[in-house]
N, C-alpha and C positions, 0 to 999 in steps of 0.2 A: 732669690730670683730663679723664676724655673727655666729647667735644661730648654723648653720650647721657644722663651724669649731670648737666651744665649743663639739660638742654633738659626733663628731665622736671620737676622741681616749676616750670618758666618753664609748661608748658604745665599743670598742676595750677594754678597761679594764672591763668594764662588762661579755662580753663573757669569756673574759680569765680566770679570776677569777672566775666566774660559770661554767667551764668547768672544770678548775685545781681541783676545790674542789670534785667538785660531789662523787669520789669513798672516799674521806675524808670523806664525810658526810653520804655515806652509809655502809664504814663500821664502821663509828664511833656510830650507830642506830643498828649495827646487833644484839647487845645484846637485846633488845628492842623489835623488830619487827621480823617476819618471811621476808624471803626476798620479796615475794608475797604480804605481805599486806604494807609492806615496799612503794614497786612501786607504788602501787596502793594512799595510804595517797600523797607521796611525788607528781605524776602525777595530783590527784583531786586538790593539793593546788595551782600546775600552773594554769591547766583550771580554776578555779575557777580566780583568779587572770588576768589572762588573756579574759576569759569573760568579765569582768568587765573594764578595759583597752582596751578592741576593741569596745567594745559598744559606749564609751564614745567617742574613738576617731576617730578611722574608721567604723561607723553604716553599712556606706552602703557597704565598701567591706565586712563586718561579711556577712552580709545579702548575698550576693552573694558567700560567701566561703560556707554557710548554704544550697544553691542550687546545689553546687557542691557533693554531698554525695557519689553519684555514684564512683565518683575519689577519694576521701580524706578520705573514711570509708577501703576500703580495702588498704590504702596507711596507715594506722593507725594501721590495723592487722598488719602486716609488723615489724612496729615500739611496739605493745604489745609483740611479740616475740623475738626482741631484746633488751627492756628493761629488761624482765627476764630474757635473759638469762646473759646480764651486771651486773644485780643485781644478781641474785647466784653466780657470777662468782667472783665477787667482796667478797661475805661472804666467797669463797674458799682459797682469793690469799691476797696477797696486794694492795693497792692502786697503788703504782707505777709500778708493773707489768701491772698491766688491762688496766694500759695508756699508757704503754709504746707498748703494744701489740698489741692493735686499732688503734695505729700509721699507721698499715698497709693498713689501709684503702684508703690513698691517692693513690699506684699503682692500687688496685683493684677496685675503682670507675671509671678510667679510661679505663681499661679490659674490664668490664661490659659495658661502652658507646660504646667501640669498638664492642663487640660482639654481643649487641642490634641491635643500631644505624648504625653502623661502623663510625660514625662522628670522635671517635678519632683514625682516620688509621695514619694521621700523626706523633701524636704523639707516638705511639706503635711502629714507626720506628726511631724516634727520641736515641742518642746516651744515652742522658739523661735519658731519660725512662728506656731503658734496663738496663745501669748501678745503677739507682739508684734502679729500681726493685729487680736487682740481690744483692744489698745491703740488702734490705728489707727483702731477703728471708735469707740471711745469719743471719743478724740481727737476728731473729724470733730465729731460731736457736739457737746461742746463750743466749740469752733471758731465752730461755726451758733449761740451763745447771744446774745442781743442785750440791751439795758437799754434800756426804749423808755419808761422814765424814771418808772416804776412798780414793774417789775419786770424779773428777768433772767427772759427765758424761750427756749426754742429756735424757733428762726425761719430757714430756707431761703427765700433770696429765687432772681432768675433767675440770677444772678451765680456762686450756690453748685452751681447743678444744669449750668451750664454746664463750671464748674473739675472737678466729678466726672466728666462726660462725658469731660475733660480726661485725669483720670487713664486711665479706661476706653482712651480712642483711644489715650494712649502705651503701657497694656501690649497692644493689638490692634498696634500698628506695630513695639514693639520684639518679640516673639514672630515677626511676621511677616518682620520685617526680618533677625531673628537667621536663622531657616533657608531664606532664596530669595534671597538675597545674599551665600550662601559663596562664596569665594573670590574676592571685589571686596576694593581697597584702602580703608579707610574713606575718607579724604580724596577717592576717585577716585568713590565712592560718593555720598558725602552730596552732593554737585557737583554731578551728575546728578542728585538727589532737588530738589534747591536749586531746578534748573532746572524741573523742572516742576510743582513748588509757587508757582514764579513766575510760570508759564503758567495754573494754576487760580486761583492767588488774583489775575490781571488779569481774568478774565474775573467773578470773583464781584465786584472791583470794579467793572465797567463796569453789572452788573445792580445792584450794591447802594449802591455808595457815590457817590463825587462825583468822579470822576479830572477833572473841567471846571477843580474848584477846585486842583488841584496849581499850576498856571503860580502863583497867588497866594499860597501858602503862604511864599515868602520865601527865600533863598539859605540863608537862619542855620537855618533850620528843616529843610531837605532834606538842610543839610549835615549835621544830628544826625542824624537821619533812619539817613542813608549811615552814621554811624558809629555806630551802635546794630546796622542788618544785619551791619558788617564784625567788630566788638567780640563780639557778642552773640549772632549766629548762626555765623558763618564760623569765625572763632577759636575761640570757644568749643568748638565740636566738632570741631575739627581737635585743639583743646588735649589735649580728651577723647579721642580717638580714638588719640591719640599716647601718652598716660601708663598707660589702660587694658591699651596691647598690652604695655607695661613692668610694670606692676603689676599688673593683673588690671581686672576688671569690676567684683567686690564691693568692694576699695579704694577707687578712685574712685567708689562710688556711696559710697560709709560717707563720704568728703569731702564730698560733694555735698549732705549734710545740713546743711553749716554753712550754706547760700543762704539760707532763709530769717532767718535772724538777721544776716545781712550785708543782706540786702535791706532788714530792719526796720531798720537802723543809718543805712542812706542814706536812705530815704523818709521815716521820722520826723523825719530832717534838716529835708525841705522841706516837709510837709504834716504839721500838729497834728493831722487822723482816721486818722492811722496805729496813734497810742496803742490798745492792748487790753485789755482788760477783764481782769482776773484768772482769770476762768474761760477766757479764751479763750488765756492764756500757758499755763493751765495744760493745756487742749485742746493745743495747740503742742508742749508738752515731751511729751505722751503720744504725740503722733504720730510726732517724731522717734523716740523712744524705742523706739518701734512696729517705725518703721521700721530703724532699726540692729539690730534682734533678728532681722528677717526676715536681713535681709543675712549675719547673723551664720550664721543657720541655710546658706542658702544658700554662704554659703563655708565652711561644715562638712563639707557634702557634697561642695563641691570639692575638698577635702584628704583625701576618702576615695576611694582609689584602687577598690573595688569598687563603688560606686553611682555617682559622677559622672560627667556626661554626657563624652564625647570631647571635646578641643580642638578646633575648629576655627579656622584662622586668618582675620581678618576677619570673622567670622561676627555681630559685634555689630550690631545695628540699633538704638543710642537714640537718643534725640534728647529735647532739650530746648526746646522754642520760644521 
């Protein structure tokens, strides 16, 4: 059996797994860290890890992702602004809201291609699309219901308009990232992305949060810290970057729906306000639902050789926070 059939579902369980946890392991640190220096530790421990991982083993695409600054410094801004605002948003909510809520991301990275590009017109007429969209928005809805112990009624707090911003900035980064980073290696890419997401989010630390109190924070806490960047950023998207170019984009994004229910499985572990409300599982199962009919539409139009967009190789820009 060859090393490429071993390493893909190793890296399909990598991603999941450092996806599912991420909001596990940031709000399990919020007592610890301001949310700001938070991003900033957890991001340095990827780059840093990742530096050392492309150096060794793609020299020369680093070296050429390293020429690219022009593309991948402002495609990094991009990404310091939706890390913060996933990480406050996450100190405000629970785990399995903030994953269930980003879900929304898979209609609106599509919307975004169309209204850029318009590469995806097909899909945006697709039956799939419209219905699972119109899912998604229902879902969301839902999702926002609250029981404030009178009644259930819809309610958006800061926490929810943050996690939408959330989805917004990932389809503005993966649209942007998909066409001004052809022909970068993912791994040799996100590195460089790593890197100056780590340069924005010290300096939003130094304005916003508390980097005085880091020396305090405690050996036990910086070491989870380091493995939540290594686990949950670094892995994670190498995991993805790796299985995607084997299996496609739509696969592993149709996988990537399991997170929130993997999320919910470990957080309700350790905290009783993770439980949801009926209307809000049932918000959840509409959004998922939502969302695997977009995808579905979307690799429709992949497997029709007259409308889908050309391959390019490397050309993916997601990301996950």
């Amino acid at each position: 059996m060859s090393k490429a059939i071993l390493a893909t579902p190793f890296s399909i369980a990598l991603f999941l797994m450092g996806w599912s946890l991420t909001p596990v392991f940031v709000r399990y640190m919020s007592g610890a860290y301001d949310p700001y220096t938070q991003a900033f530790v957890r991001y340095l421990s990827a780059a840093a890890a990742l530096c050392a991982y492309a150096y060794v083993f793609y020299r020369r695409d680093l070296f050429l992702a390293m020429r690219r600054w022009r593309t991948l410094a402002p495609i990094g801004a991009v990404v310091v602004c939706m890390q913060i605002a996933w990480t406050v948003a996450i100190y405000n909510t629970t785990a399995t809201m903030a994953q269930l809520v980003t879900t929304l991301q898979a209609p609106t990275v599509i919307l975004f291609s169309f209204i850029v590009f318009h590469e995806e017109r097909d899909v945006i007429r697709s039956p799939f699309y419209i219905v699972g969209s119109l899912l998604c928005f229902l879902g969301v809805i839902a999702v926002f219901m609250r029981d404030d112990g009178e009644q259930v009624r819809f309610y958006v707090d800061f926490a929810m308009i943050l996690l939408l911003f959330v989805s917004v900035a990932w389809a503005v980064y993966a649209v942007w990232g998909r066409h001004t980073a052809k022909g970068l290696h993912p791994v040799a890419m996100f590195t460089m992305i790593s890197v100056y997401v780590t340069i924005g989010l010290f300096f939003a630390m130094c304005l916003f949060g508390n980097p005085a109190g880091l020396p305090h924070v405690g050996l036990r806490m910086n070491s989870i810290a380091f493995m939540s960047g290594v686990i949950c950023i670094a892995s994670a998207h190498c995991g993805f970057h790796y299985a995607q170019v084997r299996l496609g984009s739509a696969y592993c994004t149709t996988l990537q729906l399991l997170t929130p229910f993997i999320t919910h499985v470990l957080a309700y572990a350790l905290w009783p306000d993770e439980a949801l409300l009926w209307i809000q599982w049932a918000g959840g199962a509409m959004l998922v639902t939502g969302a695997f009919l977009v995808i579905r539409a979307k690799r429709m139009q992949a497997a029709c050789p007259e409308i889908a967009t050309p391959h390019v190789k490397y050309a993916e820009g997601d990301i996950h926070t």
